[in-house]
C-alpha positions in Angstrom: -2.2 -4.4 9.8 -4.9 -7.6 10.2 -5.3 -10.7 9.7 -7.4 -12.9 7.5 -8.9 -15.9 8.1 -6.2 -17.8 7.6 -3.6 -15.9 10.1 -2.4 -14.2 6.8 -1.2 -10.8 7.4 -2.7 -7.7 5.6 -1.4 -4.6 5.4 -3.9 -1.5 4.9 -2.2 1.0 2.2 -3.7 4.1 0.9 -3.8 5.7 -2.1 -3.7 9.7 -2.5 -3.7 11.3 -5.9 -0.8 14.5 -5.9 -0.4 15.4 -9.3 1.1 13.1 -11.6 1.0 10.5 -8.9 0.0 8.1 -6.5 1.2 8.4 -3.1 1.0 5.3 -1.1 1.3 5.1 2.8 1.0 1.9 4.8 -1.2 2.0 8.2 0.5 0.8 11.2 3.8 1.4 9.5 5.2 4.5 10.1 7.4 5.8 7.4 7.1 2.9 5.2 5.7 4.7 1.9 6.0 4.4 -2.0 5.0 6.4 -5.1 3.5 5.1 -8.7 2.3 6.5 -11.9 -0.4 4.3 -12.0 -3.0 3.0 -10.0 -2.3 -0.8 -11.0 1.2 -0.6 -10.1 0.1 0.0 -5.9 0.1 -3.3 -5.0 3.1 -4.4 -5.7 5.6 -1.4 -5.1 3.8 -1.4 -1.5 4.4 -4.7 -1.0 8.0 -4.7 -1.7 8.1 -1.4 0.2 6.4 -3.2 3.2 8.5 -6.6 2.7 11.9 -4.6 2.4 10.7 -2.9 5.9 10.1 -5.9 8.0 12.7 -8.4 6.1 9.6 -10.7 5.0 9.3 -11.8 1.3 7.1 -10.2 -0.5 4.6 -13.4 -1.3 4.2 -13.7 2.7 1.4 -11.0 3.1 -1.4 -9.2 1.5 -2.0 -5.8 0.7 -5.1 -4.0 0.3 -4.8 -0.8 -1.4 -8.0 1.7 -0.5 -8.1 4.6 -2.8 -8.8 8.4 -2.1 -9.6 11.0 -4.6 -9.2 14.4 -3.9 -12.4 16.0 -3.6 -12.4 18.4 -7.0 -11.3 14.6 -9.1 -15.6 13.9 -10.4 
């Protein structure tokens, strides 16, 4: 977790690739972690995992999802 410019928080999440989907894992956060089918649904399921974690609303924070393909994915 930082914070921007404007004291906002942000929460790091990554994105691993197993199989049929996208495994998401929030730094700083210890067992707070999701799963998607697709990529464009990471942002939101991780911020409602992340809000439902700390009792925040969702619309309070940012999250920036970082992808990581497994190395055989080109």
């Amino acid at each position: 977790m930082t914070m921007d410019g404007a004291d906002r928080r942000v929460d790091e999440v990554a994105a691993e690739r197993d199989d049929n989907r996208w495994l998401l894992r929030v730094a700083g956060l210890p067992g707070v972690f999701s799963q998607v089918r697709r990529l464009d649904q990471a942002e939101g399921m991780a911020r409602d995992a992340i809000a439902a974690f700390l009792d925040i609303c969702p619309d309070g924070f940012d999250a920036a999802v970082s992808v990581s393909l497994p190395p055989n994915s080109t």
